[in-house]
N, C-alpha and C positions, 0 to 999 in steps of 0.2 A: 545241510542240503535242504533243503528247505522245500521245495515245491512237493508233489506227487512222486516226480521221476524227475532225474536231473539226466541230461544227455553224458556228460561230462565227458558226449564229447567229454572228454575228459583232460585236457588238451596237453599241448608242450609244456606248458607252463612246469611239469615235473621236474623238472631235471637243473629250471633257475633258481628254486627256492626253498630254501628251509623252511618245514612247518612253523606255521604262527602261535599255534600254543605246545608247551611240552610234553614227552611222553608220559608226564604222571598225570597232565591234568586232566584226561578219561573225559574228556569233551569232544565231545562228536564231532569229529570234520565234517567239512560242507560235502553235500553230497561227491560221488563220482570220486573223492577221494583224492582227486588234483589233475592236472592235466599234462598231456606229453611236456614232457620237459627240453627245454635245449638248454645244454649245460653253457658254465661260464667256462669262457678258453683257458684253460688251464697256464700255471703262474712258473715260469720256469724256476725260480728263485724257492720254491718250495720242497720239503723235503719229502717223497712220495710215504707216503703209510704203506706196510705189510697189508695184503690182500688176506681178506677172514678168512680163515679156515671154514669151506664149505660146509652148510648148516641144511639139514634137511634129505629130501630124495632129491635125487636129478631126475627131470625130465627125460627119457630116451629119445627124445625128440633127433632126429638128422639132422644138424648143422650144414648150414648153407648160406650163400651168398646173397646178400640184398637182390631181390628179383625186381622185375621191372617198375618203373616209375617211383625209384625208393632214393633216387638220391636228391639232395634237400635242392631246392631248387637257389638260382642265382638272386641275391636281394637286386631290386631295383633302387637305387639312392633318391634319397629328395630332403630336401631343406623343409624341419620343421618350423611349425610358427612360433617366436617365442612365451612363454609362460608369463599371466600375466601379474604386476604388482601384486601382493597380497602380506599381511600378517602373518608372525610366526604361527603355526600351528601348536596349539596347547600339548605337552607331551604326555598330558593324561586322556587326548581326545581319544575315543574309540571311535564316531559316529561320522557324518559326514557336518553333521548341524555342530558338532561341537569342533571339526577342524575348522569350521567357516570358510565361505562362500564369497566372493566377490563375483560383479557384474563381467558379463566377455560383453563382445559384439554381436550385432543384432543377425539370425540367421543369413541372411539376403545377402549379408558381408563376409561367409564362410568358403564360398565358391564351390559350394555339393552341386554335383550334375546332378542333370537332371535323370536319369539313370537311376543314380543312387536314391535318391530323394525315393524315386519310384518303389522301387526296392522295401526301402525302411516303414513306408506307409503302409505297404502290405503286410511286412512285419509285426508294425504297430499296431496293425487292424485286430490279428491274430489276440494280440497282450491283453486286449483291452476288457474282456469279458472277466479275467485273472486280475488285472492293476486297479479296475473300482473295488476290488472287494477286500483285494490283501494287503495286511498291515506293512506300511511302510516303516522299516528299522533303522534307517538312514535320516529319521529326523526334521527329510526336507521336503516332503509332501503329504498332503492327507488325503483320503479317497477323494472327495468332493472335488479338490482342485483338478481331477482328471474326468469329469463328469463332458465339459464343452469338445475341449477334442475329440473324446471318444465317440460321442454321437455323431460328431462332422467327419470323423474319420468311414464311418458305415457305409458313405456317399458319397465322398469326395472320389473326385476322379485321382487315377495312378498317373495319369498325365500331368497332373498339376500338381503334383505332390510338394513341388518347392511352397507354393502360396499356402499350405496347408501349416506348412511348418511355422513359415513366418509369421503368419496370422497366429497361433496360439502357442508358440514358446519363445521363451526367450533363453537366453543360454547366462550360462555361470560355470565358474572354475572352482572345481572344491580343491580346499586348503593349497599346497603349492603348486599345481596344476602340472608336475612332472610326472608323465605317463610311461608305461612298460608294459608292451604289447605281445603276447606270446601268440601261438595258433592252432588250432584244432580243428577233426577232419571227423569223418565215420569210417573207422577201418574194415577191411572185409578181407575173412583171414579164412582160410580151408577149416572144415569141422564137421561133424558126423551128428547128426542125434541121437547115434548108439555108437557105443563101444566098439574099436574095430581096426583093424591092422594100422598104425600111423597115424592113429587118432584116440590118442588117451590121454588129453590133459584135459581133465576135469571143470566144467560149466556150470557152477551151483546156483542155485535157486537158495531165496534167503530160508534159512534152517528155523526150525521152529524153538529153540531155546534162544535164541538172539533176543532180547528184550530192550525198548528203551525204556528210559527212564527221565521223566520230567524235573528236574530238580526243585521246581519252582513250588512244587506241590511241598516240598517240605522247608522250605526257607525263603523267604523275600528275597533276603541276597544273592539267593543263586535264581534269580527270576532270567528265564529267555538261556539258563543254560541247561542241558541233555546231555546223560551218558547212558551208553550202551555196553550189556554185558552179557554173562548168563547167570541165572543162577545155580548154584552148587552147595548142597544141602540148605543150609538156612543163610547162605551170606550169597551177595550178589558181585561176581570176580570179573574179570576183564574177556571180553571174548578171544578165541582164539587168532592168533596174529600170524601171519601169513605163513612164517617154517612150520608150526603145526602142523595148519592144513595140506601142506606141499608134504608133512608127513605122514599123513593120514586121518587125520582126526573127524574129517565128514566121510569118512567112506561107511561103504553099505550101508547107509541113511536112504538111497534112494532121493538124492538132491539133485543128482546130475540132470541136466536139461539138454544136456551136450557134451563132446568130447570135442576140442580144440585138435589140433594137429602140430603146431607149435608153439613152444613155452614161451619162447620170448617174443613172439607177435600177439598171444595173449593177453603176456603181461602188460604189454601198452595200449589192449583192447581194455583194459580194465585202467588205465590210466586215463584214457578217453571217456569211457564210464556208458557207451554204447559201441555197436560195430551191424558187421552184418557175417553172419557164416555160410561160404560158399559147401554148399556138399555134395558129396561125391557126384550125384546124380545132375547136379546144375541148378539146383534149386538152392535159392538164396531164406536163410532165417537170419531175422533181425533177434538182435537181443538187446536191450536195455536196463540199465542201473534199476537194481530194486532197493539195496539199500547195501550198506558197508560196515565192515566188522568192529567199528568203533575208534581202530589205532591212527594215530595220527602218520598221514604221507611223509615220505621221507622219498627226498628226489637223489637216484642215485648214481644219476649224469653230476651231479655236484657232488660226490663222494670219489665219484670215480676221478674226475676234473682233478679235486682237493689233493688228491694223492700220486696224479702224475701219469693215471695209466690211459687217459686219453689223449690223443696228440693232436697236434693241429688239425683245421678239420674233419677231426672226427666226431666234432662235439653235438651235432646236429640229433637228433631221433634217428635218422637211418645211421651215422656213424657207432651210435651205442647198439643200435643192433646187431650191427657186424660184431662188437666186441664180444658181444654176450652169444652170441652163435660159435665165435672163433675157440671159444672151449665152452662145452654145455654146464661141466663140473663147477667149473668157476662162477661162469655167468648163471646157473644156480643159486650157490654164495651170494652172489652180489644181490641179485632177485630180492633176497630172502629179507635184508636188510631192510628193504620197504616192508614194514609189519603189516601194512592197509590189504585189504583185500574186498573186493567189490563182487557183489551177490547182484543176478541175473532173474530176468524175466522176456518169456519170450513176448515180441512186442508187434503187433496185426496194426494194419492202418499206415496213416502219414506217420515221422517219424526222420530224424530223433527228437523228440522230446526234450527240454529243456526245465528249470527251474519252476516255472509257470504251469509248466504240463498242457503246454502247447507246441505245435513243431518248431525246430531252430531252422533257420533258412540264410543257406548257404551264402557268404559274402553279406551275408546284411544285419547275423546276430554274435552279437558277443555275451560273453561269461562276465560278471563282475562280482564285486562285494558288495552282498545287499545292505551291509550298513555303510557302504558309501555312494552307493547306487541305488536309487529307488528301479525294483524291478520294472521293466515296461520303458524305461524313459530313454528317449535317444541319445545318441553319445556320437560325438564328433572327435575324430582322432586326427591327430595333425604330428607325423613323426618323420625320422631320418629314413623310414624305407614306405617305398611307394603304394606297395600292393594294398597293407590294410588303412589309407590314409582315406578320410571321407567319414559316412552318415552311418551310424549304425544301429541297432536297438537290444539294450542288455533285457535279455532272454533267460539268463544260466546263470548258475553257478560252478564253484568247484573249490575242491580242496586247496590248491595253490593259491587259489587267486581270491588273497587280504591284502584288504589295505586301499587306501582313494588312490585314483587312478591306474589301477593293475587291471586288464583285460587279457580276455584270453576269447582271438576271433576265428569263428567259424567257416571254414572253408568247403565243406560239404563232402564228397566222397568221390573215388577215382583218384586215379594215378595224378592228378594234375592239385587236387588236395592235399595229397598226400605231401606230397614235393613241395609244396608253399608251407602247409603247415610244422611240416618236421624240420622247418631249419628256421622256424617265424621269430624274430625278436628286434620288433621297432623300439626305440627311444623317442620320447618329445613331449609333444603336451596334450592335453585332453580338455574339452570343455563338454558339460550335460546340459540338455533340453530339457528346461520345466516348465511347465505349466504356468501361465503368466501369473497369475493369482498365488501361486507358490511364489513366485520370483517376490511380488509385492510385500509378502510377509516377511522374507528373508530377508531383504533388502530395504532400507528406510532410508 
């Protein structure tokens, strides 16, 4: 995770994909931990797996029925553009500079409203104090090449946001330009800041034994990797993974920042990697990602998919939370299986905050992989469904969301977020907005 505070918005993205690296390699997922997930529809032809034997406490949480604005909303169709020529992508590349780059079309020939356009400049305006100073790991630009825009961006009118674009980027497709687009929202879920009838699932603050660890400091080769642990007498062990703590293992520490009210609207509060706690009295607390317990995400709408026990759609975010509501005991179990567990801080000001440690803004930011994504740069999505199709600006990160061309877009909060985001998963293609002077180097 990389910024200050990742939103993680946390988003859908949980539930499409398997972690990127495995459970031994004790390398720090990207912040927030990964994002709501919308599972893959399940394969009739498959032969379901036994359901695990429940691991942990159960929540006493009330089981209940998806309440208003919870069910995923209807895709709108549209024909993407298609992906442009390119060379195999090396199957050693990790970067974006080592999948390579080909040239797209010139912005003006993209057809972003003007709207949008407006939108993503505002966005852009936000990035820009964060994109001159921070190391790009994507390979494809360097501070300096972001110097001209950002000063014309301070000025430049929101009405004219198109000639903004035009004038100082130009676009390119990294490696095979097939995109997969998930969606995230800021959830706002009942919660107490004490302890108190209906409201006891536990809101930790990050624990003070949680340590990172720079790898780089002891090895060249392991330069730009991190793991997180605690220590336990003289050797340094893996932090605790999410059935611990659901069994106790941070209590009477005095962590809590809050009491949730229910387990499994949490659990995808923490898969978002921010939200907001409505409480008792009607006053809203924001909380946001402080940092995450080192284990790698495991999406358990693809577990659940893989094995048979989700049915036609129900594969959405509000379908897996009926299922996990539909028996607490079980959907406990299933819970526990994601080891990830994401530590809180309460959060004053704009907000949610993103990768950058600037707001994400609703409809205009998305999550990417900063080594395929230089943070700050716009991103043009052209897919099979309508909603997230247009101009956007990668803001975030998150644990799902590896690999060139995987987003995960920001939809902002309320019932009408919710419902786009919990069911979001475009296909098609993507192209990024760099900086002319990058393109130049890139391109010979």
């Amino acid at each position: 995770m990389p910024g200050p505070v990742s939103t993680r918005a946390l988003g859908f993205a949980l539930f499409a994909l398997t972690p990127a690296l495995s459970a031994c390699s004790s390398v720090i997922p990207d912040a927030g931990g990964g994002r709501v997930e919308t599972a893959p529809r399940p394969t009739p032809a498959q032969t379901p797996a036994p359901t695990p034997t429940p691991s942990g406490s159960t929540r006493p949480y009330t089981p209940r029925p998806s309440e208003s604005g919870s069910v995923a909303a209807k895709p709108i169709p549209a024909t993407p553009n298609p992906v442009l020529a390119a060379p195999a992508v090396p199957a050693s590349a990790t970067t974006a500079a080592e999948a390579g780059v080909v040239a797209g079309p010139e912005f003006a020939d993209l057809g972003v409203s003007a709207s949008q356009a407006s939108a993503a400049l505002a966005a852009f305006r936000l990035s820009c104090p964060s994109v001159t100073r921070r190391a790009d790991t994507s390979g494809l630009t360097q501070n300096a090449d972001w110097a001209d825009s950002c000063t014309a961006a301070k000025n430049w009118r929101d009405s004219d946001a198109a000639a903004f674009f035009t004038r100082y980027f130009g676009t390119v497709q990294v490696g095979a330009g097939t995109a997969f687009v998930t969606g995230y929202y800021e959830p706002e879920i009942a919660g107490s800041r004490t302890k108190r009838a209906g409201y006891d699932v536990p809101v930790y603050r990050r624990p003070a034994d949680l340590v990172d660890v720079d790898l780089g400091q002891f090895s060249d080769e392991l330069k730009g990797k991190k793991i997180r642990g605690r220590v336990e007498g003289s050797n340094l062990v893996r932090y605790y993974d999410r059935a611990t703590i659901e069994r106790g293992a941070l209590e009477g520490r005095g962590l809590e920042i809050a009491w949730a009210a229910d387990a499994a609207e949490f659990f995808f509060l923490q898969i978002q990697g921010s939200g907001r706690l409505r409480l008792p009295d009607g006053e809203v607390m924001r909380i946001g990602y402080d940092t995450q317990n080192g284990r790698d995400y495991v999406g358990i709408g693809k577990l659940l998919a893989d094995r048979g026990e989700l049915k036609a759609g129900q594969t959405s975010m509000q379908g897996i939370l009926d299922y996990l509501r539909a028996d607490p005991v079980r959907g406990a179990a299933v819970m526990n299986e994601n080891p990830s567990w994401v530590f809180f801080r309460e959060i004053t000001g704009p907000g949610p905050l993103g990768a950058l440690g600037v707001p994400v803004t609703s409809r205009a930011s998305v999550a990417a992989d900063p080594k395929y994504v230089p943070l700050g740069a716009p991103v043009f999505l052209s897919l099979d469904r309508a909603e997230p199709n247009g101009l956007w600006i990668a803001q975030d990160t998150g644990g799902a969301i590896r690999g060139a061309n995987r987003f995960d877009s920001f939809w902002g909060a309320g019932n009408d977020a919710r419902a786009i985001a919990g069911g979001m998963a475009g296909r098609g293609s993507a192209l990024l907005l760099l900086p002319r002077t990058s393109i130049a180097r890139l391109i010979r």
